[in-house]
PDBQT receptor file of N, H, CA, C and O in Angstrom, charges set to zero:
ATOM      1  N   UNK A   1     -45.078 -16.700  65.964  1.00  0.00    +0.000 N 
ATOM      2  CA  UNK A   1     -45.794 -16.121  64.850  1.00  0.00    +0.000 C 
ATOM      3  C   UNK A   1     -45.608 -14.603  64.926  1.00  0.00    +0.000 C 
ATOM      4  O   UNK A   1     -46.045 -13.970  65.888  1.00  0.00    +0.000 OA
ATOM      5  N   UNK A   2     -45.016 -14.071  63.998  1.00  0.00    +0.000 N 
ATOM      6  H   UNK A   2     -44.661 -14.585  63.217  1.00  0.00    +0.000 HD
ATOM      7  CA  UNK A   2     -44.611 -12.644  63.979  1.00  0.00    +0.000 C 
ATOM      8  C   UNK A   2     -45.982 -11.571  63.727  1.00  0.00    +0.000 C 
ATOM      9  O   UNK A   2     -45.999 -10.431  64.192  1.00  0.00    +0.000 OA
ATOM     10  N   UNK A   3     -47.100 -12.157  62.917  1.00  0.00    +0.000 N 
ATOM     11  H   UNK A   3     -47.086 -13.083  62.539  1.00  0.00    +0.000 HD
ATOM     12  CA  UNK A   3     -48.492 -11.373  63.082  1.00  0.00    +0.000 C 
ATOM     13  C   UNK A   3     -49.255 -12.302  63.931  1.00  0.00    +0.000 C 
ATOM     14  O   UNK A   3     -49.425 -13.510  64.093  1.00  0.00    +0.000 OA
ATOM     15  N   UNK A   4     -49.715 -10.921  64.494  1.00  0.00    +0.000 N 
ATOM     16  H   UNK A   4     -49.576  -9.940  64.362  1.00  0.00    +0.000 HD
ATOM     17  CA  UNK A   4     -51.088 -11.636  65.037  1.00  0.00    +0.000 C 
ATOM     18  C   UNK A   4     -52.591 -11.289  64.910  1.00  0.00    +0.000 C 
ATOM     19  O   UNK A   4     -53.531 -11.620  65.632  1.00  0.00    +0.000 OA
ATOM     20  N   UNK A   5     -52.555 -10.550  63.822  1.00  0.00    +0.000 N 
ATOM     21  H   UNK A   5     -51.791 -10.281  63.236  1.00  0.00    +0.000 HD
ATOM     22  CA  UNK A   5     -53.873  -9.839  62.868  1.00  0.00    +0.000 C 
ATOM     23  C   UNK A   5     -53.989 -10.307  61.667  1.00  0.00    +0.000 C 
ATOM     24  O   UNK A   5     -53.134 -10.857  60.973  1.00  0.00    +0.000 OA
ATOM     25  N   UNK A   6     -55.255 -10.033  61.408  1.00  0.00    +0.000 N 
ATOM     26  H   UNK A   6     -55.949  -9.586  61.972  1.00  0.00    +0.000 HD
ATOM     27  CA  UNK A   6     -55.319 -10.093  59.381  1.00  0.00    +0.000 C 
ATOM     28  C   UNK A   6     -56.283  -9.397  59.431  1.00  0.00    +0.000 C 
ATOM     29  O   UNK A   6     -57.123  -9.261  60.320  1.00  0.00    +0.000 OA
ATOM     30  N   UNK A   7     -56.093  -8.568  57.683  1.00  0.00    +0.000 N 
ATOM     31  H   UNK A   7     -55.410  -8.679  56.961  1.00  0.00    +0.000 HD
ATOM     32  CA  UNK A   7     -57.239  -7.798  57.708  1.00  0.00    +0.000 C 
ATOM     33  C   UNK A   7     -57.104  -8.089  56.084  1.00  0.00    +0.000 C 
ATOM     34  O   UNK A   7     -56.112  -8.228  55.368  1.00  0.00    +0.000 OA
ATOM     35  N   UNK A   8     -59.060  -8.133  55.703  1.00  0.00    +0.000 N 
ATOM     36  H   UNK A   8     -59.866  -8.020  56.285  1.00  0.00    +0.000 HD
ATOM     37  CA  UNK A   8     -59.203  -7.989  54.385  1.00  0.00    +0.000 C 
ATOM     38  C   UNK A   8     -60.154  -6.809  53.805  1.00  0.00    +0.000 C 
ATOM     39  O   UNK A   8     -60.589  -5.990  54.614  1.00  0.00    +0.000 OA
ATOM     40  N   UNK A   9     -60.421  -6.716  52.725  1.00  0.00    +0.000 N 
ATOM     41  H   UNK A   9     -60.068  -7.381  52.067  1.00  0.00    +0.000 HD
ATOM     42  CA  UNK A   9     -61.714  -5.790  51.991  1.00  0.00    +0.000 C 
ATOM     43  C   UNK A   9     -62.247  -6.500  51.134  1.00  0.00    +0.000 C 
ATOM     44  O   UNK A   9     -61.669  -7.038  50.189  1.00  0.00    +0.000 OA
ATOM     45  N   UNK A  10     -64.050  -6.586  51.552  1.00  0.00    +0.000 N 
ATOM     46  H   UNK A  10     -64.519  -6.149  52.319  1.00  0.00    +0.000 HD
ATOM     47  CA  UNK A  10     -64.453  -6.544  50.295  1.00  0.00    +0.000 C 
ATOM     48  C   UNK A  10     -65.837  -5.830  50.437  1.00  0.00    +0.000 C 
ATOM     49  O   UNK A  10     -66.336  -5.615  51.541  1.00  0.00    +0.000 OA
ATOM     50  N   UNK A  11     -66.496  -5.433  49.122  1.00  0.00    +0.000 N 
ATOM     51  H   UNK A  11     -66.091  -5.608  48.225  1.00  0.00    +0.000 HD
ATOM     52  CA  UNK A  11     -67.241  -4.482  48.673  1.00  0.00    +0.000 C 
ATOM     53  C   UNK A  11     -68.429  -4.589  50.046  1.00  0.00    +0.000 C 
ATOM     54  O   UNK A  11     -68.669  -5.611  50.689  1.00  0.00    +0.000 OA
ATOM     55  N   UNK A  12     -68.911  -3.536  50.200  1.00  0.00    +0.000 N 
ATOM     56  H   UNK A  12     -68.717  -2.706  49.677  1.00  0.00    +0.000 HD
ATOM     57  CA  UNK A  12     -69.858  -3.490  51.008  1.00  0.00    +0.000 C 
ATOM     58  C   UNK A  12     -70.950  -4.195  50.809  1.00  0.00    +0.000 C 
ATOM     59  O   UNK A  12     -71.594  -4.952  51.535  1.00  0.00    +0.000 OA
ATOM     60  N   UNK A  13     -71.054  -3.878  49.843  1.00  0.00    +0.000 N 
ATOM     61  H   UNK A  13     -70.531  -3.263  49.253  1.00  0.00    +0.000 HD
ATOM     62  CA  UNK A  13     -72.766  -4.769  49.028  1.00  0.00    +0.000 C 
ATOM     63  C   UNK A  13     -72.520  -6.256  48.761  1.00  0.00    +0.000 C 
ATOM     64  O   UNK A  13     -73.447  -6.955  48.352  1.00  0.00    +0.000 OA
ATOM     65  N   UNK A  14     -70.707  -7.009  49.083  1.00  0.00    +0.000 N 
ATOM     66  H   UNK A  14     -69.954  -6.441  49.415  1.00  0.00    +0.000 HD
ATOM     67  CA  UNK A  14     -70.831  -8.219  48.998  1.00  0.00    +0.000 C 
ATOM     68  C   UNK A  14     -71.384  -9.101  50.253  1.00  0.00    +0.000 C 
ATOM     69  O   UNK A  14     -70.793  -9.545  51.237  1.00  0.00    +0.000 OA
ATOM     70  N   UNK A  15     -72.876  -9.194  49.800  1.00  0.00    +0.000 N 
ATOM     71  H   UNK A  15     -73.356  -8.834  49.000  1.00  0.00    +0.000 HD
ATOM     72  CA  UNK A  15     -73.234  -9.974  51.521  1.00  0.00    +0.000 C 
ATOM     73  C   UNK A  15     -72.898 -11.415  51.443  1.00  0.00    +0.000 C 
ATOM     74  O   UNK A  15     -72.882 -11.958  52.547  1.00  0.00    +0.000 OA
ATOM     75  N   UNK A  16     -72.564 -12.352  50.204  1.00  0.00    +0.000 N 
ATOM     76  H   UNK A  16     -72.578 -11.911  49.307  1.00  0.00    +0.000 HD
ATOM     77  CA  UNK A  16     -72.403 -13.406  50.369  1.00  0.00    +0.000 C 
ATOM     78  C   UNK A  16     -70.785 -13.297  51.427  1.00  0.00    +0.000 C 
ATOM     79  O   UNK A  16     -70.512 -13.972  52.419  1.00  0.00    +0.000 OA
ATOM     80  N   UNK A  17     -70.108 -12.417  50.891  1.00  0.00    +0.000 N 
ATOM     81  H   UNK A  17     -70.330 -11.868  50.084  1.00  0.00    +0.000 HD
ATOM     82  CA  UNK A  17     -68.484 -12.703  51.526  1.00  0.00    +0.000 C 
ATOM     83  C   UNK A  17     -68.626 -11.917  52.573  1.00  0.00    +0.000 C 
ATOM     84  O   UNK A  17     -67.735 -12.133  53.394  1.00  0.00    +0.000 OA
ATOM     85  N   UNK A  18     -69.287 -11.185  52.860  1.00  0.00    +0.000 N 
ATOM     86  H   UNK A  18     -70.011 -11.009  52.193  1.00  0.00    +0.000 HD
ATOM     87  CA  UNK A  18     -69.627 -10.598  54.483  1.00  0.00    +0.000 C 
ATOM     88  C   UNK A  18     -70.315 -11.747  55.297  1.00  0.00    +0.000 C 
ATOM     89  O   UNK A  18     -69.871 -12.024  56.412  1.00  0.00    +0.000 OA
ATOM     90  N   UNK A  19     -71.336 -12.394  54.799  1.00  0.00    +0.000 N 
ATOM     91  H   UNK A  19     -71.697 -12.169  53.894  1.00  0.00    +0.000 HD
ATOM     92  CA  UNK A  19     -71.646 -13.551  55.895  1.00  0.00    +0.000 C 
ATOM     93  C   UNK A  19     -70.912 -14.217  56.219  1.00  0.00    +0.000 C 
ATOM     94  O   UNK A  19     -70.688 -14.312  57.426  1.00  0.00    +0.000 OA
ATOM     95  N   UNK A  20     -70.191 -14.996  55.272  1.00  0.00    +0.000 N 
ATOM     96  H   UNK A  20     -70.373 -14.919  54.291  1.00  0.00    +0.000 HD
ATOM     97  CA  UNK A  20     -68.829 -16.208  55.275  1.00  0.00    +0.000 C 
ATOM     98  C   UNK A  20     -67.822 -15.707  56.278  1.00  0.00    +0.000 C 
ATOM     99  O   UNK A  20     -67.559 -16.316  57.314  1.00  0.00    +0.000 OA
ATOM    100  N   UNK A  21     -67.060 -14.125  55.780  1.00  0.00    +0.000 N 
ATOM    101  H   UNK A  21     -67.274 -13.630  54.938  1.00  0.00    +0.000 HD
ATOM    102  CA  UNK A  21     -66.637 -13.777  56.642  1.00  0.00    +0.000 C 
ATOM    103  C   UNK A  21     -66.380 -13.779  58.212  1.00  0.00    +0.000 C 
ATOM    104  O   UNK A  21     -65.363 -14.020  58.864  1.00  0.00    +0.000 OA
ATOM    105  N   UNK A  22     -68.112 -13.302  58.706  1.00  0.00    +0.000 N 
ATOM    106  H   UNK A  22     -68.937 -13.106  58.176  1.00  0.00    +0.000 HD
ATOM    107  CA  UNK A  22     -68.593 -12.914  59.898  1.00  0.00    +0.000 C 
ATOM    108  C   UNK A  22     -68.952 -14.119  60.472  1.00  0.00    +0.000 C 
ATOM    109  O   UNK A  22     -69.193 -14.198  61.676  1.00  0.00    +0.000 OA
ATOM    110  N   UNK A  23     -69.038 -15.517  59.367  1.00  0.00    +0.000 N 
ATOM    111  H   UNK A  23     -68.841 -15.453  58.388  1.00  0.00    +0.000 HD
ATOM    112  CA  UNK A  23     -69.205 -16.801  60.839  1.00  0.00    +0.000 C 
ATOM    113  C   UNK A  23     -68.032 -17.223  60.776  1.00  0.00    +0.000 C 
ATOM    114  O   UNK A  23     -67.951 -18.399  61.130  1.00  0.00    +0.000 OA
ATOM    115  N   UNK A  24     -66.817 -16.632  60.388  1.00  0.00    +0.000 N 
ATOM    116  H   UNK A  24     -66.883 -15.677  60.100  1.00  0.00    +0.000 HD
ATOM    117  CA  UNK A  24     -65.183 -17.373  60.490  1.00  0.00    +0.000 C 
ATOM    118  C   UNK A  24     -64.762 -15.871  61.596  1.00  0.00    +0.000 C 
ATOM    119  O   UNK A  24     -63.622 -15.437  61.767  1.00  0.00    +0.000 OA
ATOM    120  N   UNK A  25     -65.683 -15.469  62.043  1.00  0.00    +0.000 N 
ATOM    121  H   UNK A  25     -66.609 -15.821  61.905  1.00  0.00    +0.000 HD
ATOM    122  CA  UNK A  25     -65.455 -14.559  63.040  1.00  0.00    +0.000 C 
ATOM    123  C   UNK A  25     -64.417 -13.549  62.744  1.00  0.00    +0.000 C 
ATOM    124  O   UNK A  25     -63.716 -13.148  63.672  1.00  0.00    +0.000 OA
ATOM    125  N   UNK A  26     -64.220 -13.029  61.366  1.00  0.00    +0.000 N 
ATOM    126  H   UNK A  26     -64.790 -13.355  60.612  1.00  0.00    +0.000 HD
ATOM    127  CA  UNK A  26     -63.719 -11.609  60.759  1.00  0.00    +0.000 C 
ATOM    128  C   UNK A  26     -64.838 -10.333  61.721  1.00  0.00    +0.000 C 
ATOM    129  O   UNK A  26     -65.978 -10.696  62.012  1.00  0.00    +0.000 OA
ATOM    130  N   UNK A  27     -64.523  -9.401  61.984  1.00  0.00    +0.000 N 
ATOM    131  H   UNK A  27     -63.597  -9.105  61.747  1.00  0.00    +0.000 HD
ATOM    132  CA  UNK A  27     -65.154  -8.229  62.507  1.00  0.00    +0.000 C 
ATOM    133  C   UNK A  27     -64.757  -6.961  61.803  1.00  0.00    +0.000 C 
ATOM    134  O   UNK A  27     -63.654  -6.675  61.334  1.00  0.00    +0.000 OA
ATOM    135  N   UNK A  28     -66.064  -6.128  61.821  1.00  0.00    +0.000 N 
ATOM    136  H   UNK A  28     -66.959  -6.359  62.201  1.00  0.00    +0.000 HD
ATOM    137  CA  UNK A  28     -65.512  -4.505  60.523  1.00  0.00    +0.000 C 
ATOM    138  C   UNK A  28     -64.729  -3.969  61.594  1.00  0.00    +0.000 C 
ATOM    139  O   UNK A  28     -64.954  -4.044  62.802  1.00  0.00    +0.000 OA
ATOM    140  N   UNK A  29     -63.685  -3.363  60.932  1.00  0.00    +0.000 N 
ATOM    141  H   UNK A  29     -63.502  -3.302  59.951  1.00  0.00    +0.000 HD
ATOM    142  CA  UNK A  29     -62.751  -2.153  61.133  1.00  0.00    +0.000 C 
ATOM    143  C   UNK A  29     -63.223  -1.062  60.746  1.00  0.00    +0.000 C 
ATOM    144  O   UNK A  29     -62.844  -0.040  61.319  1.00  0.00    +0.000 OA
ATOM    145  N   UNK A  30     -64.003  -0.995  59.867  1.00  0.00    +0.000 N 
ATOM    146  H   UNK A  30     -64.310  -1.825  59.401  1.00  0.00    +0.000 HD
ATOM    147  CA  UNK A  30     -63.553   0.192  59.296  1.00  0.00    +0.000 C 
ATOM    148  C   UNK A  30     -64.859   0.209  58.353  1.00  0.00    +0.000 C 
ATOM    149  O   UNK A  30     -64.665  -0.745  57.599  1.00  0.00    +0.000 OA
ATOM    150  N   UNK A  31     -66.257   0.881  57.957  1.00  0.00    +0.000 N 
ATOM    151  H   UNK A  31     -66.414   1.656  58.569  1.00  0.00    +0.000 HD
ATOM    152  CA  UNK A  31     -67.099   0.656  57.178  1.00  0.00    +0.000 C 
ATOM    153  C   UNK A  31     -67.787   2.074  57.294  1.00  0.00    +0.000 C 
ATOM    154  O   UNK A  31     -68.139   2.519  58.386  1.00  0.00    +0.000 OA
ATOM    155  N   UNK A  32     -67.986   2.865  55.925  1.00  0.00    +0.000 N 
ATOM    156  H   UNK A  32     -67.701   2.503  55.037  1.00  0.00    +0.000 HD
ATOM    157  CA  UNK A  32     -67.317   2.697  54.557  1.00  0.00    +0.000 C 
ATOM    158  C   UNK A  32     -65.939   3.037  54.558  1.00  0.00    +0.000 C 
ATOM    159  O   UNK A  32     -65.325   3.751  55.352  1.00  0.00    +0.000 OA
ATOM    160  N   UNK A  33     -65.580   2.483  53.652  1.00  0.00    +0.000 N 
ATOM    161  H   UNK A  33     -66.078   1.904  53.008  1.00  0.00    +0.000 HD
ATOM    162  CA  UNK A  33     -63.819   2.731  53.069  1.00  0.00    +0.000 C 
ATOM    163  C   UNK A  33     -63.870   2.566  51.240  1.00  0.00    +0.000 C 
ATOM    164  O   UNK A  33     -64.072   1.638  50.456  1.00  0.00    +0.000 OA
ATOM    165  N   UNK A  34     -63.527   4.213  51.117  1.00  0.00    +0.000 N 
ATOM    166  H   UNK A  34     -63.363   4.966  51.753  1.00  0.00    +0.000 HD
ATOM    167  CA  UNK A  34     -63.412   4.296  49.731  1.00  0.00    +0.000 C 
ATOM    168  C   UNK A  34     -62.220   4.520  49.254  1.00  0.00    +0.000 C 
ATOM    169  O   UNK A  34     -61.737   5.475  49.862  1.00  0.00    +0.000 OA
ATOM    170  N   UNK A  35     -61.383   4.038  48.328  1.00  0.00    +0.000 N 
ATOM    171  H   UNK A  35     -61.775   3.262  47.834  1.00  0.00    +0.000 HD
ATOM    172  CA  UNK A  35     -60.033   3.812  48.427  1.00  0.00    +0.000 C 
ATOM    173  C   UNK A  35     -60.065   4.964  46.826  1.00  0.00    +0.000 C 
ATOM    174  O   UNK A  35     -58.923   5.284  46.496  1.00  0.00    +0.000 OA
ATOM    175  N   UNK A  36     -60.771   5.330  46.246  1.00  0.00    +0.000 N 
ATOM    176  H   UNK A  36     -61.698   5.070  46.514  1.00  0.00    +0.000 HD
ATOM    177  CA  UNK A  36     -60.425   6.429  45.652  1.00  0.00    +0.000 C 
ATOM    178  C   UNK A  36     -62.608   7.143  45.703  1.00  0.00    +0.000 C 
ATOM    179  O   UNK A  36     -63.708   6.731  46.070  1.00  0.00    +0.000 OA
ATOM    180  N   UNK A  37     -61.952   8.418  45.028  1.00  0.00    +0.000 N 
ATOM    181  H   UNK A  37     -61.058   8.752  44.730  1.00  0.00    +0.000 HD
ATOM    182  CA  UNK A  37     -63.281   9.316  45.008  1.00  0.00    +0.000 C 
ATOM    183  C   UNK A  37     -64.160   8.967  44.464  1.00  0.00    +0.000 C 
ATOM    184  O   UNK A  37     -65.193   9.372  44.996  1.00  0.00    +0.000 OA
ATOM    185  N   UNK A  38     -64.369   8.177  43.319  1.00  0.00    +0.000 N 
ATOM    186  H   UNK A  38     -63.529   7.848  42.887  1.00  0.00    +0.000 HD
ATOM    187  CA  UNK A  38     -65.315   7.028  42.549  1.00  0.00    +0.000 C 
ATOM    188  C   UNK A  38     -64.899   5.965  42.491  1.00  0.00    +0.000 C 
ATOM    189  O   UNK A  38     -64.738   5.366  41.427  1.00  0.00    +0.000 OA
ATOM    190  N   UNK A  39     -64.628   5.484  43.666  1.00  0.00    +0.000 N 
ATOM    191  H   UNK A  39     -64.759   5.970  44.530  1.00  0.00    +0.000 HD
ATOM    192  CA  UNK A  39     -64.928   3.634  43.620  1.00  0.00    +0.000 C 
ATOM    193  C   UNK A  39     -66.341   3.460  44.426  1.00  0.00    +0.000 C 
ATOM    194  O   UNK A  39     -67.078   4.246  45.023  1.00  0.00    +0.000 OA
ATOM    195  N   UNK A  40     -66.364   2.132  44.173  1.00  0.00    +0.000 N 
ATOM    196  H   UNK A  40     -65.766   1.494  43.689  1.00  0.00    +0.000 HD
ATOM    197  CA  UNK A  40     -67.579   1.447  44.848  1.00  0.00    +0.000 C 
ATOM    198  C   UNK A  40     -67.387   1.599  46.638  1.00  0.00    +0.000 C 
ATOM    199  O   UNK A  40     -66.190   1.887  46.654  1.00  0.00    +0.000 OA
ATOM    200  N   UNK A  41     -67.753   1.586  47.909  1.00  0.00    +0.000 N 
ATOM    201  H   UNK A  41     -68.725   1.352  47.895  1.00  0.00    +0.000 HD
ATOM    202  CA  UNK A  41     -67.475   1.636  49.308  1.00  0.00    +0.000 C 
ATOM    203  C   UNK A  41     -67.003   0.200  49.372  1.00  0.00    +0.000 C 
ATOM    204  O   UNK A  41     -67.481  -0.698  48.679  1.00  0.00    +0.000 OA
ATOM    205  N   UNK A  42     -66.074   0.054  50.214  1.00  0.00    +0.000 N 
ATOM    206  H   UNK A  42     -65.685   0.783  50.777  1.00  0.00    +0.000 HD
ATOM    207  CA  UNK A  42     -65.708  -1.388  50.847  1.00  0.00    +0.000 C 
ATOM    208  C   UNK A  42     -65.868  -1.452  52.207  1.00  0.00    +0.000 C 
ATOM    209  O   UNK A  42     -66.220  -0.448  52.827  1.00  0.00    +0.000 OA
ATOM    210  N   UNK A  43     -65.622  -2.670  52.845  1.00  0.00    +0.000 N 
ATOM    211  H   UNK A  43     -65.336  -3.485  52.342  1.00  0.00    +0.000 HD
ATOM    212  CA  UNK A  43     -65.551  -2.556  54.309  1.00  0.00    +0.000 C 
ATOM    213  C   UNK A  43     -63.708  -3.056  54.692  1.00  0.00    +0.000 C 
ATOM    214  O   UNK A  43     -62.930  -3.659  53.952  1.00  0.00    +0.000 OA
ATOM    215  N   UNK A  44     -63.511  -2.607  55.890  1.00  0.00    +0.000 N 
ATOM    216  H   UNK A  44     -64.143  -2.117  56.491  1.00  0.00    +0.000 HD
ATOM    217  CA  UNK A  44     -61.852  -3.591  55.799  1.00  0.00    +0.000 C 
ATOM    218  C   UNK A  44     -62.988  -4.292  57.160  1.00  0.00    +0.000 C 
ATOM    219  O   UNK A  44     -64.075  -3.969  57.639  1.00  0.00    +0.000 OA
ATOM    220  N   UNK A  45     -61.804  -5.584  57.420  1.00  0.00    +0.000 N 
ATOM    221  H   UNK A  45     -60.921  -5.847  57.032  1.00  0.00    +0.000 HD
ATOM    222  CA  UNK A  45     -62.460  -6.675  58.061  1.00  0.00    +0.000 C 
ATOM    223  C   UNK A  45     -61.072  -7.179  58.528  1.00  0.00    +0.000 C 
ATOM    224  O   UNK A  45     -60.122  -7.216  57.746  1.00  0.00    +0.000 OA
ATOM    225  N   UNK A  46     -60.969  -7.597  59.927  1.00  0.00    +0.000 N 
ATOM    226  H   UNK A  46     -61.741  -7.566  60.562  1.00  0.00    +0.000 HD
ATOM    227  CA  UNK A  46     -60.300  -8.192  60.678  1.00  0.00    +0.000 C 
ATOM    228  C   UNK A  46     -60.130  -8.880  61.435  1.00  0.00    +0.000 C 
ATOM    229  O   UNK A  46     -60.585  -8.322  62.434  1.00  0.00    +0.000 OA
ATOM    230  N   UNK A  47     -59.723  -9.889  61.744  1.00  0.00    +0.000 N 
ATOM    231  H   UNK A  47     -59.353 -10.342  60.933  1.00  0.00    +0.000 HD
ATOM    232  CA  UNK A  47     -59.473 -11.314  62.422  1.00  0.00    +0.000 C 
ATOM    233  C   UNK A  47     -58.028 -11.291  63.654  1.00  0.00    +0.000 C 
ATOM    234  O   UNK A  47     -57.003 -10.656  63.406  1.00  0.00    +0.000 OA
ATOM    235  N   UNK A  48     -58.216 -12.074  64.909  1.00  0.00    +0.000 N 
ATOM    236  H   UNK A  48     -59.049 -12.590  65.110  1.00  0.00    +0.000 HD
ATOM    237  CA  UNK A  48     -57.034 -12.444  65.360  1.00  0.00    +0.000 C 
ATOM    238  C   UNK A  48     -56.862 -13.551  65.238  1.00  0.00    +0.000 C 
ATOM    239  O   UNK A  48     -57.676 -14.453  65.435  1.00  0.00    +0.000 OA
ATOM    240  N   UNK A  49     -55.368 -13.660  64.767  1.00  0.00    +0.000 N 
ATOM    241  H   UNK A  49     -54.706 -12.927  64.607  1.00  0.00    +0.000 HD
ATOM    242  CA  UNK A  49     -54.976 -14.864  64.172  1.00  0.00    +0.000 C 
ATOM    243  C   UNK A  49     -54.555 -15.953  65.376  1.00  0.00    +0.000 C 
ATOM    244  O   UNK A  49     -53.714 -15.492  66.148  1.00  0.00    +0.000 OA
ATOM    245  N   UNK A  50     -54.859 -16.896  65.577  1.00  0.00    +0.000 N 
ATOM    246  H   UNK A  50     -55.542 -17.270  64.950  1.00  0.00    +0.000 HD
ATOM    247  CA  UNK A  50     -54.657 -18.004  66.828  1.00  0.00    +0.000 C 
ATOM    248  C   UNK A  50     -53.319 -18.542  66.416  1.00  0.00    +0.000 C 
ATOM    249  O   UNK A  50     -52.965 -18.910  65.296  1.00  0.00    +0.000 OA
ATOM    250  N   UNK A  51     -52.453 -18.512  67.859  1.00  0.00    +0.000 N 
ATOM    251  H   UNK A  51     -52.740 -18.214  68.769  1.00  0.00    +0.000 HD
ATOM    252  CA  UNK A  51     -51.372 -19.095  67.466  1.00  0.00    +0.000 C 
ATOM    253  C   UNK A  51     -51.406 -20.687  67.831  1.00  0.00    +0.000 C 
ATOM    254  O   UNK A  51     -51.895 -21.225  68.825  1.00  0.00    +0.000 OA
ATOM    255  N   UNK A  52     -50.817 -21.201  66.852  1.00  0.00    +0.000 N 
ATOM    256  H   UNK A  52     -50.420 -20.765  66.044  1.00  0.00    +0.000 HD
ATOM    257  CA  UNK A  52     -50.243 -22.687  66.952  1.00  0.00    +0.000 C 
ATOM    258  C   UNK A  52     -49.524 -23.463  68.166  1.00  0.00    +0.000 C 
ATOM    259  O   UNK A  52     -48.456 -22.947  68.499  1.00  0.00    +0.000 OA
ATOM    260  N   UNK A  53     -49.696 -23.974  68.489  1.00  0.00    +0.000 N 
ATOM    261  H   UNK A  53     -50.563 -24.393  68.219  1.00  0.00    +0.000 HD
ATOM    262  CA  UNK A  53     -49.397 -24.911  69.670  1.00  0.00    +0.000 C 
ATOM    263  C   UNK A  53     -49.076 -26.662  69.045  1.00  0.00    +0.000 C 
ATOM    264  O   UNK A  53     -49.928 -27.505  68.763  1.00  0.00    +0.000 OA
ATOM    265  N   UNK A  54     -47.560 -26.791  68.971  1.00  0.00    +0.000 N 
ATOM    266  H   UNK A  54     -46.868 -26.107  69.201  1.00  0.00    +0.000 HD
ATOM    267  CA  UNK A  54     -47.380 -28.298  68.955  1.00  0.00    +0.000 C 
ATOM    268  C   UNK A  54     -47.486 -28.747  70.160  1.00  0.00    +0.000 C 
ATOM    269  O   UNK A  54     -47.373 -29.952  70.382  1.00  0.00    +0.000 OA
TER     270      UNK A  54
């Protein structure tokens, strides 16, 4: 497997997709993250990805 990270964003104030997130064991990187001067804050969120075993 050539990655072994993932990372996503979503809005800070989304707590439904921050919980979901955080019990599939995503962790913040990075909180706030404003990707221009008037947007809403996001968080980035990141996971290690488990490698596969046949």
């Amino acid at each position: 497997m050539p990655n072994r990270t993932s990372v996503l964003t979503t809005q800070i104030n989304n707590e439904k997709a921050r919980s979901l997130y955080e019990r599939l064991d995503w962790v913040n990187v990075l909180e706030p993250f404003h990707s221009s001067k008037n947007d809403v804050p996001y968080v980035i969120m990141g996971k290690a990805l488990k490698t596969k075993v046949n």
